[in-house]
N, C-alpha and C positions, 0 to 999 in steps of 0.2 A: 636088194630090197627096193631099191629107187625105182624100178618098173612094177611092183608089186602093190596093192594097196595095205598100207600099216595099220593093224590094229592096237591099239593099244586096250589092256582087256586087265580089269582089276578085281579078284576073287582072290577071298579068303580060303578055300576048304582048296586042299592040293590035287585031292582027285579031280575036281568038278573042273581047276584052273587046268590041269595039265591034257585032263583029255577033249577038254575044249581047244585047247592050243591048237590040239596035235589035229582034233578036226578041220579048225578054220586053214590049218597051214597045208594041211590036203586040197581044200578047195582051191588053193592058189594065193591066201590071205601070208601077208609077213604080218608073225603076232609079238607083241612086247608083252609080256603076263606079268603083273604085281602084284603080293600078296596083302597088297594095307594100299590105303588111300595116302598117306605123305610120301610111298616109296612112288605110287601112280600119277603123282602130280611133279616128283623130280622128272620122270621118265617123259609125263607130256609137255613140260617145257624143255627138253632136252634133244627129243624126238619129233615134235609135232605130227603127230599121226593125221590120216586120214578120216578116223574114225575112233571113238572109247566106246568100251563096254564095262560100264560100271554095275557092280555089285552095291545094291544099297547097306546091306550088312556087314562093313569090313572095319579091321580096327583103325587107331591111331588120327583118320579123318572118314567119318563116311562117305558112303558115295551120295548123298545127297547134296554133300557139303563140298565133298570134290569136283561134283558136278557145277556147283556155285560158284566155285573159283575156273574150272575151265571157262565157263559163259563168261566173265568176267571178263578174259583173257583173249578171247577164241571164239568165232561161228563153228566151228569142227562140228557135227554130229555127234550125238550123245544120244546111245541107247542106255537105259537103266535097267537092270536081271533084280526081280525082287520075287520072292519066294511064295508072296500072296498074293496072288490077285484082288481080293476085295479089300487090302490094308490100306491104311494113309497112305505107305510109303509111294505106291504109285503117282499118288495126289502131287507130294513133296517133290520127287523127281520130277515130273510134270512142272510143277510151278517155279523150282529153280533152273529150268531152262531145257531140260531136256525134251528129245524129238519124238524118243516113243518107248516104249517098256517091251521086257520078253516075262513073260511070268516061269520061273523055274516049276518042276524039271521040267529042261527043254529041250526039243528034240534040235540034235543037230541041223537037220536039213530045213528048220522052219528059221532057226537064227540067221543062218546064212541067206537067204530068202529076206528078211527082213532088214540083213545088213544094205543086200544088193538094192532094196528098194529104197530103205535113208539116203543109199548113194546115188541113187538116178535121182532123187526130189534132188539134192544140194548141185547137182551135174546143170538140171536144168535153172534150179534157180541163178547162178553164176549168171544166165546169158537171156535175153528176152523170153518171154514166155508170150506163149502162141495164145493162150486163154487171152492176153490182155487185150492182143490182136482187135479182139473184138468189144471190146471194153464200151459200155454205153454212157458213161459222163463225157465232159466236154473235153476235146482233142487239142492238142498243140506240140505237133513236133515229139509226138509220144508220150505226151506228157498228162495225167488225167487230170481233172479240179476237182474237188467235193468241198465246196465249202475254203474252210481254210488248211483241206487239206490234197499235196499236193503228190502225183504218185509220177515218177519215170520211168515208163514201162522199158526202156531200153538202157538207159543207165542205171536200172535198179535203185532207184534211190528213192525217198519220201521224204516229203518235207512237212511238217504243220507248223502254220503264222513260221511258217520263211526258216523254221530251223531244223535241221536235221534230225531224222527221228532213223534210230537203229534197233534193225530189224533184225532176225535170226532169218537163214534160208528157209525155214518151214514155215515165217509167220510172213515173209515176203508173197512167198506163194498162197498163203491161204488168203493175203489182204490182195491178191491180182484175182485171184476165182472169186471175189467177192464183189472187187473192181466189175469184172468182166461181165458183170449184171446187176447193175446199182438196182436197188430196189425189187428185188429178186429174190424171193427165199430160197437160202437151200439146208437141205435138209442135211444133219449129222452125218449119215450114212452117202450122202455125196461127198460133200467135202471129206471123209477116209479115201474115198476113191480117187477120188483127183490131186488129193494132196500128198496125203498118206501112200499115196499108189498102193492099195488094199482092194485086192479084186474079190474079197469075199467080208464076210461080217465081224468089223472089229470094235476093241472099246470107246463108246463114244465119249468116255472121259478125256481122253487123247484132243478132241476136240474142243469140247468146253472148258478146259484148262488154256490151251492156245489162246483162243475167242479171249479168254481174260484178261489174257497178257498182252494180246494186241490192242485190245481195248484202253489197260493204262497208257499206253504210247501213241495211240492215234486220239483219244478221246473215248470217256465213257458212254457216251451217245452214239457214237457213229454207226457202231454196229447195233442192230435193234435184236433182240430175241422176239422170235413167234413162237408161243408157246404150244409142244406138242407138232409144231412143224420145223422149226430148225433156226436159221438163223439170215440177216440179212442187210445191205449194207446201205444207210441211207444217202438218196439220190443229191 
């Protein structure tokens, strides 16, 4: 298992959990399956995977709310599996922390596809990113300014008024593509691509939920909405 990437993968209905198992463990995935969200939160402080696939419909603790306690705990990647695409529950997994959603039923080969993309974003965020490379605020030893906030593109860190601000791998990268052209709109449909590594059209909810969240942590200002064009970071 230690050369393998771990899933840890929490569904309620036995069918949906077991032949999912047995899919991801073909593609080469080591999977932990739990049927309720307090057996899924023993297993990921036990285990620390790589990776959760939570079910937002499961007993005992939801995956909304197991989701809340991994963030809490953990950057690990969190995809949420919820059954409807146009429900809250999306919304909810989104705003407690999670990276991105699969809408059931799903086809095998698009989860796997999506797990491998959560895990190149968090591969790359770990280590400098090449966007910031070119980054247009003011330079220092890798280090951006906007005001009183402060971004190190190579140590990964942010600071505002001098104090450390923690960031999730998805919202590191979305606040460096954002960096990398201060006053620069970009559009929803960009930032899936660059951030989300989504080479075709996905929900831009996924975005506008992040944009929020980054927003309480760097300041409600910083990022400006254009409305009807996208979003954009000010200089």
């Amino acid at each position: 298992m230690a050369d393998q990437t771990h899933v840890l993968f929490v569904e309620d209905d036995d069918v949906i959990r077991e032949a999912t198992q047995l899919a991801l463990e073909r593609d080469g995935f080591a999977v932990t399956a739990m049927p309720d969200g307090l057996s899924g939160l023993e297993a990921f402080r036990a285990d620390r995977p790589d990776i959760a696939l939570l079910d937002v419909m499961v007993p005992g603790l939801d995956g909304v709310s197991l989701c809340r306690r991994i963030r809490d705990e953990s950057t690990v990647p969190v995809i949420m599996l919820s059954a409807r695409a146009d429900s809250i529950d999306v919304v909810l997994g989104l705003e407690a922390g999670a990276d991105d959603y699969v809408t059931k039923p799903f086809d095998g080969a698009v989860l796997v596809a999506r797990i491998r993309a959560v895990l190149r974003r968090f591969g790359h965020a770990s280590g400098p990113n090449a966007a910031a490379s070119e980054a247009g605020g003011p330079v220092t030893g890798g280090v951006l300014v906007f005001g009183d906030l402060e971004i190190d593109t190579e140590g990964m860190e942010v600071l505002k008024e001098g104090r450390p601000v923690a960031l999730t791998p998805t919202e590191m990268r979305l606040l460096l593509e954002f960096s990398s052209a201060p006053g620069t709109v970009l559009s929803r449909d960009k930032l899936l691509e660059r951030v989300w590594d989504y080479g075709w059209g996905g929900d831009t909810r996924v975005v506008d939920v992040h944009v929020q969240r980054l927003r309480t942590k760097i300041g409600q200002d910083r990022i400006e909405t254009v409305r009807g064009f996208g979003y954009k970071l000010k200089a």
